[in-house]
C-alpha positions in Angstrom: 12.7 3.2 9.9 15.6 2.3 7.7 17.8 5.3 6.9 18.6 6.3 3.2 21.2 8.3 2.3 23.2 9.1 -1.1 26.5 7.8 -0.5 29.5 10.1 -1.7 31.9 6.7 -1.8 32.6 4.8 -4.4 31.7 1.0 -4.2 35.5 -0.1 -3.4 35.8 2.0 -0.8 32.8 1.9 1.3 32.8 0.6 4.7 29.8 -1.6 5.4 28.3 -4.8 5.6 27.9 -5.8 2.9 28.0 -4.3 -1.3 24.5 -5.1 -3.4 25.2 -5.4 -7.2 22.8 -6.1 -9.9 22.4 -9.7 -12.6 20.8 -10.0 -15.5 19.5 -12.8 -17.1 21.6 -13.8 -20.0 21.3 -16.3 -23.1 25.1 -17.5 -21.9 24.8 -17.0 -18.5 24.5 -14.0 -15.7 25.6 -10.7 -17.0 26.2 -7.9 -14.4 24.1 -4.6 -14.3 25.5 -1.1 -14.5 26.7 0.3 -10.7 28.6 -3.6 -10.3 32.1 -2.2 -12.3 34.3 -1.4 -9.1 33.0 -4.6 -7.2 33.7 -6.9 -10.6 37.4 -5.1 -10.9 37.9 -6.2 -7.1 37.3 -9.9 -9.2 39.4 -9.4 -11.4 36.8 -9.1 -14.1 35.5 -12.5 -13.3 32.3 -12.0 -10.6 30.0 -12.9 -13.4 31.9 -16.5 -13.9 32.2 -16.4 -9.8 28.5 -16.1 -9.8 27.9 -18.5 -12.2 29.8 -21.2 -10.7 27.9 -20.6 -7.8 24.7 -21.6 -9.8 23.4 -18.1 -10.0 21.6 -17.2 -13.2 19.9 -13.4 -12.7 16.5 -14.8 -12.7 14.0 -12.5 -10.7 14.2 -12.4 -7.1 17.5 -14.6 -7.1 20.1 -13.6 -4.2 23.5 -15.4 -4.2 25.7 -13.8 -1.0 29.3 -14.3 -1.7 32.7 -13.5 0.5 33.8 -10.0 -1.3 37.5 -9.7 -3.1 40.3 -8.1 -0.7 39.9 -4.6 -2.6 36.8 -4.0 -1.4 36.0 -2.6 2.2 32.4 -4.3 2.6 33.0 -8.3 3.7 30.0 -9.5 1.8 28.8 -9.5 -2.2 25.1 -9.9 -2.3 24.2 -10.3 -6.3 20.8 -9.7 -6.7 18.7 -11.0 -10.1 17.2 -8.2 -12.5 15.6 -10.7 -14.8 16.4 -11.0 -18.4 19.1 -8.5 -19.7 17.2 -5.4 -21.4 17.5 -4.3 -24.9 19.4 -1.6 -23.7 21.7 -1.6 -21.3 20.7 0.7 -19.2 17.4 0.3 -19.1 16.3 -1.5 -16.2 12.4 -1.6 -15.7 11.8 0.4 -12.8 9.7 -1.9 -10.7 12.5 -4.8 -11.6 14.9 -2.8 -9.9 12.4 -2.1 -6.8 11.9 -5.3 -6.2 15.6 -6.6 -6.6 16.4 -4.0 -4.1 13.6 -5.1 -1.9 14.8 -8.6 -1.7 18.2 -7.5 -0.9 17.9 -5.7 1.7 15.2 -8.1 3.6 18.0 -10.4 3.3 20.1 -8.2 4.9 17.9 -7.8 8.2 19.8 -7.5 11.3 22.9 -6.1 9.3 24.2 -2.2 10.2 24.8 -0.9 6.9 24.7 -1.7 3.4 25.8 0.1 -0.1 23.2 -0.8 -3.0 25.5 -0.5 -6.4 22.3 -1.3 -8.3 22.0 0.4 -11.5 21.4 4.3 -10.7 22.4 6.4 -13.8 19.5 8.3 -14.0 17.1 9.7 -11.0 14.5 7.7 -11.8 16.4 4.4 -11.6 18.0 6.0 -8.2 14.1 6.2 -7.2 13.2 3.0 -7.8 16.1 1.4 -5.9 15.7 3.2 -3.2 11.8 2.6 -2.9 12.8 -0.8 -3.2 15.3 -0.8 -0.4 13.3 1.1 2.0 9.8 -1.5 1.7 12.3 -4.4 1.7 13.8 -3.2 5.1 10.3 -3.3 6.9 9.7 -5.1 9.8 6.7 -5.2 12.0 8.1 -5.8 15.6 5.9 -3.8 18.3 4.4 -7.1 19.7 7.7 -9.0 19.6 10.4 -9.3 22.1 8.7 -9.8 25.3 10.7 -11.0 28.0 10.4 -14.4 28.8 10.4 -14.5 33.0 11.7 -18.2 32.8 14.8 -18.2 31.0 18.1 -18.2 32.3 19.2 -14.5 32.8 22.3 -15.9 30.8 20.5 -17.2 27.7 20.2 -14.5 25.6 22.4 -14.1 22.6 23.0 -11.4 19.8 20.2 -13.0 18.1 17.2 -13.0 20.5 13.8 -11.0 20.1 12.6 -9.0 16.9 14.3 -9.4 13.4 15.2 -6.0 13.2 15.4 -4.6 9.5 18.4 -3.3 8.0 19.3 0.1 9.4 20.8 1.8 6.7 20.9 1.8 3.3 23.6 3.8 1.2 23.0 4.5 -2.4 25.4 4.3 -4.7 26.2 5.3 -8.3 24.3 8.4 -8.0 24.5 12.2 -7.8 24.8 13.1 -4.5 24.9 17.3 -5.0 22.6 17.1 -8.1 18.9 18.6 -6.8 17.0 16.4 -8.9 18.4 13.0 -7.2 18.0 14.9 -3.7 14.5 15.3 -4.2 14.3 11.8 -5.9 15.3 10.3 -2.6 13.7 12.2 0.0 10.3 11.5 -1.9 11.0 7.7 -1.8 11.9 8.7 2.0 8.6 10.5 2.5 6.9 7.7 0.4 7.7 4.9 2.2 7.8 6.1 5.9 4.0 6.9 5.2 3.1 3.3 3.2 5.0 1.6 6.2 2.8 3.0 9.2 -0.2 2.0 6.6 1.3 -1.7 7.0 2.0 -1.1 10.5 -1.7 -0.1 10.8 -2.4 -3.0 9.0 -0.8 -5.5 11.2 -1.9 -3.9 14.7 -4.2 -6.4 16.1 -7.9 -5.7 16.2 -7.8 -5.0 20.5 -5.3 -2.3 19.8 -7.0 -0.9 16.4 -10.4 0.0 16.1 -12.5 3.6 15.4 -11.7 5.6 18.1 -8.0 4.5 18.1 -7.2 5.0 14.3 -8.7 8.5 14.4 -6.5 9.2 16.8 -3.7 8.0 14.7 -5.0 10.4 11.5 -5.4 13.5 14.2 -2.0 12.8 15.8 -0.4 12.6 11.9 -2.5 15.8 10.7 -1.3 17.8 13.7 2.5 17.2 12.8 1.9 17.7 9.2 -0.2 20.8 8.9 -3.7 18.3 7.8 -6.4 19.4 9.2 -8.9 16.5 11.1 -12.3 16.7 12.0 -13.7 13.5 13.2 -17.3 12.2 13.5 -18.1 10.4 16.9 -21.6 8.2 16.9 -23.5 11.5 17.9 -22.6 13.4 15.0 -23.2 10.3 12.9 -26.5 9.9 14.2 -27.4 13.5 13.6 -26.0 14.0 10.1 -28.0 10.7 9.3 -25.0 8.3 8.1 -27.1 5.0 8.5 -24.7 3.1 6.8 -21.7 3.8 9.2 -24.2 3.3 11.9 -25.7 0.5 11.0 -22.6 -1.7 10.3 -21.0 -0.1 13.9 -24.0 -1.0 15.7 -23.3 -4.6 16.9 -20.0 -3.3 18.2 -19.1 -1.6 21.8 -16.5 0.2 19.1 -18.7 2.8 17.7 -18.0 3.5 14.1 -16.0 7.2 13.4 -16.4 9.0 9.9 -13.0 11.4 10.0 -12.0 13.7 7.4 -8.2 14.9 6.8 -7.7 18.1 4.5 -4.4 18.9 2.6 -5.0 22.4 0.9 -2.1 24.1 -1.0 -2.5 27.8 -1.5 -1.9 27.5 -5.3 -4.1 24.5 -6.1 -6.5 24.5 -8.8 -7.8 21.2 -8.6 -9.2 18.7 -5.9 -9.1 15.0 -5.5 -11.1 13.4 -3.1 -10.3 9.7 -1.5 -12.3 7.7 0.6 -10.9 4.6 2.3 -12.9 1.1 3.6 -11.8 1.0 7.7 -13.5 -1.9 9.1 -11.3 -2.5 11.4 -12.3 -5.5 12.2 -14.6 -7.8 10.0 -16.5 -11.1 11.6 -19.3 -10.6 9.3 -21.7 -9.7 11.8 -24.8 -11.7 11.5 -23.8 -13.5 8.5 -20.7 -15.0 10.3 -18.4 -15.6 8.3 -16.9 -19.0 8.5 -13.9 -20.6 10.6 -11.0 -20.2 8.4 -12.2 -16.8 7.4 -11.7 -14.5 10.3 -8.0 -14.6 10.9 -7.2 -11.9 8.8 -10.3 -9.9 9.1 -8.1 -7.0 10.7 -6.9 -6.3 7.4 -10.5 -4.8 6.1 -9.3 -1.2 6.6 -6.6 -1.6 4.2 -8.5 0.8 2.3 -8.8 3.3 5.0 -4.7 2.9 5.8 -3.6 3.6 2.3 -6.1 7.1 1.8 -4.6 8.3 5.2 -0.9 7.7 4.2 -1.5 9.7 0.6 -2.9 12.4 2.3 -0.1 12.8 4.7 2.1 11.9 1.7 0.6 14.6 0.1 1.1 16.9 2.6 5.0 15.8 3.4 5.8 16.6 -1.0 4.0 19.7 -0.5 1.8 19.0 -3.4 0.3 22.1 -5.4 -3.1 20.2 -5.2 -5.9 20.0 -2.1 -6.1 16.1 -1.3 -8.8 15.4 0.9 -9.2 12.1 2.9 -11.9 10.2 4.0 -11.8 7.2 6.4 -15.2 5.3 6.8 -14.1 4.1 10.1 -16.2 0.8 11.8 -15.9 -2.5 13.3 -18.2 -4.8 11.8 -19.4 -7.4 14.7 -22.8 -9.9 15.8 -24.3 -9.1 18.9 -28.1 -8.3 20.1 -28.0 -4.7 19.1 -26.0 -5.7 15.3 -28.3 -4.8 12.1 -29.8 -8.2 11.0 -30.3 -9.6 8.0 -33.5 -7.7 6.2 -33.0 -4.7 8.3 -33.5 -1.5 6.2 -30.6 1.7 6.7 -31.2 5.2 5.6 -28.2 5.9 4.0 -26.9 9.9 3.9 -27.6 10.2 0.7 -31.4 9.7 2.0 -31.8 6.4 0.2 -32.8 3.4 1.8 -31.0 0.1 1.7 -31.9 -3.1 2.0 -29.2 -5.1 4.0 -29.7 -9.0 2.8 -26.1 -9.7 4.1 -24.2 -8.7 7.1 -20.8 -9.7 5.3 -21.3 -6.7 2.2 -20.4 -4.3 5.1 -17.7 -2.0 3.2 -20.0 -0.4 0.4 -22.1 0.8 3.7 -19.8 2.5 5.4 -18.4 3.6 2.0 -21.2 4.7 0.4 -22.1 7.5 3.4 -18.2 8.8 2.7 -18.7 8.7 -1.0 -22.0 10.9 -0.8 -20.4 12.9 1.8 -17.3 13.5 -0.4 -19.8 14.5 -3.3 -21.6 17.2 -1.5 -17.8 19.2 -1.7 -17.5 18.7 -5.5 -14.4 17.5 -5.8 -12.8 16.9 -9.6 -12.4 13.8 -8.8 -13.2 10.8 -6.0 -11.0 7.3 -5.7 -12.1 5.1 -3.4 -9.7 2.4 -2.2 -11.6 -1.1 -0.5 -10.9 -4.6 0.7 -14.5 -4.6 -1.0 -15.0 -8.2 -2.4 -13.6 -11.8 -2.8 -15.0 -12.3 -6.1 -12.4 -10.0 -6.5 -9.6 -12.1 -5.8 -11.4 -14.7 -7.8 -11.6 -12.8 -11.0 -7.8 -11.2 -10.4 -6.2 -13.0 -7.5 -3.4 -12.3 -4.6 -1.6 -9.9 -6.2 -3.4 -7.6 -8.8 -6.3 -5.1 -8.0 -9.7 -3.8 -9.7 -10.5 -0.5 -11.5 -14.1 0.6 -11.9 -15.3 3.8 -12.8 -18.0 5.8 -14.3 -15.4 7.3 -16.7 -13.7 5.4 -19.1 -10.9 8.0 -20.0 -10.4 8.2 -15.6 -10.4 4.7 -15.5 -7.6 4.7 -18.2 -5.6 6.7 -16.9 -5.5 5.3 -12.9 -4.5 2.0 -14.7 -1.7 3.5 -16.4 -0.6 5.3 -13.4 -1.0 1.8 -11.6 1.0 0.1 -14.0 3.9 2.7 -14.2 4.2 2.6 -10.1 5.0 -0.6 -9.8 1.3 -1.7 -8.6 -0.4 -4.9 -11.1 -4.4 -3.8 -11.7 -6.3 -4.2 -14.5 -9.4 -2.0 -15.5 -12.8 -3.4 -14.8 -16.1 -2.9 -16.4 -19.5 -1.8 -14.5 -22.1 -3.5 -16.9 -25.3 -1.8 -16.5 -27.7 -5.2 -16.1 -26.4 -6.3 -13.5 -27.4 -3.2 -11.5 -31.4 -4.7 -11.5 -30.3 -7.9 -9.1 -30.0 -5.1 -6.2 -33.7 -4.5 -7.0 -35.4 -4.7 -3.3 -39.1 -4.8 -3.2 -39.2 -3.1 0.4 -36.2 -0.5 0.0 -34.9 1.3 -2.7 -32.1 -0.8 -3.5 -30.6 -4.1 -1.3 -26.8 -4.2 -0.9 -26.5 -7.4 -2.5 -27.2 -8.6 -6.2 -26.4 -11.4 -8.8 -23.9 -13.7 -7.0 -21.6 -13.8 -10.3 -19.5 -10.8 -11.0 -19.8 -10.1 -7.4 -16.9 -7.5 -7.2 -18.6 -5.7 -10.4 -22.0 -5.6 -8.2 -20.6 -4.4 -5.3 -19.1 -1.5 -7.8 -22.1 -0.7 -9.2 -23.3 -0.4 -5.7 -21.2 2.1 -5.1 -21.7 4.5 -8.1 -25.0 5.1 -6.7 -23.7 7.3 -3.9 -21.3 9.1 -6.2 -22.7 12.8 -7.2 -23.3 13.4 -10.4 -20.9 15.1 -13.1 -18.0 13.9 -10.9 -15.3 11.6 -12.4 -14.6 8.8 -10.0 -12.7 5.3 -9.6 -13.2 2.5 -7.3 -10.1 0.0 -6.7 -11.1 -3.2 -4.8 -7.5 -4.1 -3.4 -9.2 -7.0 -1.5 -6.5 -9.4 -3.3 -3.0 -7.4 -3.0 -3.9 -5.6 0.5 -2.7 -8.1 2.8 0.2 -11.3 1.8 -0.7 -14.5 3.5 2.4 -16.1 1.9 6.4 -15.9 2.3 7.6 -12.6 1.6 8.6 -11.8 -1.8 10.9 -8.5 -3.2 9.5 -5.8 -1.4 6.4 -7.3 -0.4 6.4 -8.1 3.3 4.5 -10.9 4.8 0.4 -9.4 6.2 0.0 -5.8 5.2 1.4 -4.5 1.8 0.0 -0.5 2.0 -1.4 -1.2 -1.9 -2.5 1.5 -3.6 -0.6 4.2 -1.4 1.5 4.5 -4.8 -1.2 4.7 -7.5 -2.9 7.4 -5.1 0.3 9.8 -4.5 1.5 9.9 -8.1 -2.4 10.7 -9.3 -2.3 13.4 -6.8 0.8 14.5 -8.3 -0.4 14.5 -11.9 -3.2 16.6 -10.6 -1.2 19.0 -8.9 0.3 19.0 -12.3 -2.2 19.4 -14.3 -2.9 15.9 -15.8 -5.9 14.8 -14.0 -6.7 12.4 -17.1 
């Protein structure tokens, strides 16, 4: 992974490839950011005029590269936009500088070093850059670069194989010896490294990544970490009972996996549990889901990827606050032994489900985890879910859903949505729609009213949830994976949404704040 480090050097004098400075959106024209000062006296007091001749205007996500002045040591200027100038003028929104930084540096893939003069003046603005930086810099490369046996032995040149990302990023402007930024950037360190093996999980095809090969992944992780793993094969499924996991595994020769990652902190008071969707690979099983459908199917255990990564997040901050994890771990496929349509499951909980669709797979699996998660009382439960595409209808690519059975909770995961950087909006869980997942054979079916889908499927969910415990449900189904051309710090296939919302509620917890 990219390496971060607080640079000592001033702008001027730093030797790399290239200098990142800040532009605002102005009513007359580009206006530089705080951290730019030693690059624009290098110009002579003219890089905002330079810029502007050049066409830039500090509109969001706008990257001009320029040759830099003979003072400076860098060779290259990159001038990254901020958006419109802020009232004050030094106070940058936090995500607008994460995701000015993340477009700089993906533009600066392949390159060795580069100083970010973004505005830094206080930690949390120092945070946010580097955040930014670090996501921008991903790159998934671990089934590129395979050596083609034909070419010339002679063909090769300095740009061949993987786009690697850039390799380090120095940040400048802050306070190197002060604690507070120390510990500012080796939490964006910690944070990142974790959200980007939750992409890299993500992205590993579905041959490489299924049960048995992700819980190897979360024991591996909670062995170096001090997390304790316990993992459920298909015989402990089958004796505990969990006929949800079961019954979605079934039509696989991947059997499903339940496993469990504990973070305990001596002086905790509180606990949060999370539980996390991991199909790992979703055809639909007997309800096939149509050509144009499947492609991305690996992506349905984006839930699962961003629970493990807080927990080992949680772990790496040392968090006064037990986080426990919960990855409902399947691979969702037709064959003759797969659960048909109008099968009945027993779920954990001892309820019996109705399945009248294949494809509503992930409030299965989930709903074992969630009544397993119960029985240990937690004060809290979020579950995190590629759940829906009603979802995406009602929200689409980019923002996720909040249910919960508690409006205050519900509240307050928004807001901590919102002031990480990650666009959701709060959802409601009206109480007639509950009667469409009347069955007359079962005790519920896992399907209901085909409009408001995603608030069904939710409602479906609090079912399994035990009672007197807050609890959230976040169907990430629309941010979890881009399809599209990257964007800031958003990478192309898997995002790791939700990793943020769920490390800064376990750090209000840990606090005290559990909202």
């Amino acid at each position: 992974m990219t390496a971060l480090t607080l640079s000592t050097a001033g702008a001027a004098t730093l030797r790399a490839d290239a200098l990142v400075v800040g532009v605002a959106k102005g009513v007359k024209g580009p206006v530089l950011a705080p951290g730019s000062e030693a690059v624009d006296k290098a110009f002579d007091g003219k890089l905002a005029a330079v810029l502007a001749t050049l066409g830039a205007t500090g509109a969001e996500g706008e990257l001009t590269k320029l040759p830099a002045a003979s003072g400076l040591k860098a060779p290259v200027v990159v001038a990254v936009g901020l958006g419109p100038v802020p009232d004050k003028e030094d106070a940058y929104d936090a995500e607008a500088l994460r995701r000015a930084a993340g477009t700089a540096a993906r533009a600066l893939s392949r390159s060795k070093k580069a100083g970010f003069a973004l505005p830094a003046g206080s930690v949390e603005d120092a945070a946010a850059v580097a955040e930014g930086a670090l996501l921008g810099s991903y790159a998934f490369t671990a089934y590129q670069g395979g050596e083609n046996k034909l070419a010339p032995k002679d063909a090769k040149s300095k740009d061949s194989g993987p786009k690697q990302p850039l390799a380090e990023v120095a940040l400048l402007g802050g306070k190197p010896r002060d604690k507070a930024y120390k510990a500012a950037v080796e939490r964006a360190l910690a944070l990142v490294e974790e959200i980007n093996r939750a992409r890299d999980l993500i992205n590993t095809p579905p041959n490489d990544l299924y049960p048995e090969s992700f819980a190897a992944v979360a024991t591996a992780a909670g062995k170096e970490h001090g997390v304790k793993v316990q993992v459920l094969d298909e015989k402990a499924l089958v004796k505990g009972g969990y006929g949800g996991l079961l019954g979605v595994g079934q039509g696989s020769t991947n059997g499903p996996r339940l496993v469990k990652l504990a973070y305990t902190h001596p002086k905790a008071e509180k606990t949060l549990a999370l539980v996390g969707k991991g199909i790992t690979y979703d055809s639909g099983g007997i309800s096939l889901k149509p050509a144009g459908h499947n492609e991305t199917m690996k992506c349905d255990m984006s839930g699962a990827a961003a629970v493990f990564a807080a927990v080992i997040t949680a772990a790496r901050l040392g968090l006064k606050v037990n986080v426990t994890g919960w990855l409902a771990l399947a691979e969702n496929m037709p064959s003759g032994n797969a659960t048909r349509p109008g099968d009945v499951l027993r779920m954990y909980s001892g309820k019996t489900v109705e399945v009248l669709n294949t494809d509503a797979e992930g409030r299965l699996v989930l709903a074992d985890a969630l009544t397993r998660a119960s029985e240990e009382k937690p004060d809290a439960i979020v579950d995190v879910a590629t759940l829906t595409g009603a979802m995406v209808l009602a929200l689409g690519n980019r923002t996720f859903g909040i249910m919960a059975n508690d409006d205050a909770f519900r509240t307050s995961v928004h807001e901590i949505a919102e002031e990480v950087g990650e666009a959701s909006w709060p959802m409601p869980l009206p109480a007639d729609l509950r009667k469409g997942m009347d069955s007359p054979t079962a005790d519920m079916a896992n399907m209901g009213e085909r409009m408001g889908g995603g608030l069904v499927a939710g409602l479906f969910l609090k079912e399994f949830v035990g009672e007197g415990i807050a609890w959230a449900h976040l169907d990430i189904a629309g941010p979890a994976y881009h399809e599209g051309a990257p964007y800031g710090y958003t990478p192309k296939g898997g995002t790791g949404s939700a990793v943020r919302t769920l490390v800064r509620l376990a750090e209000r917890t840990a606090d005290g704040d559990l909202g």
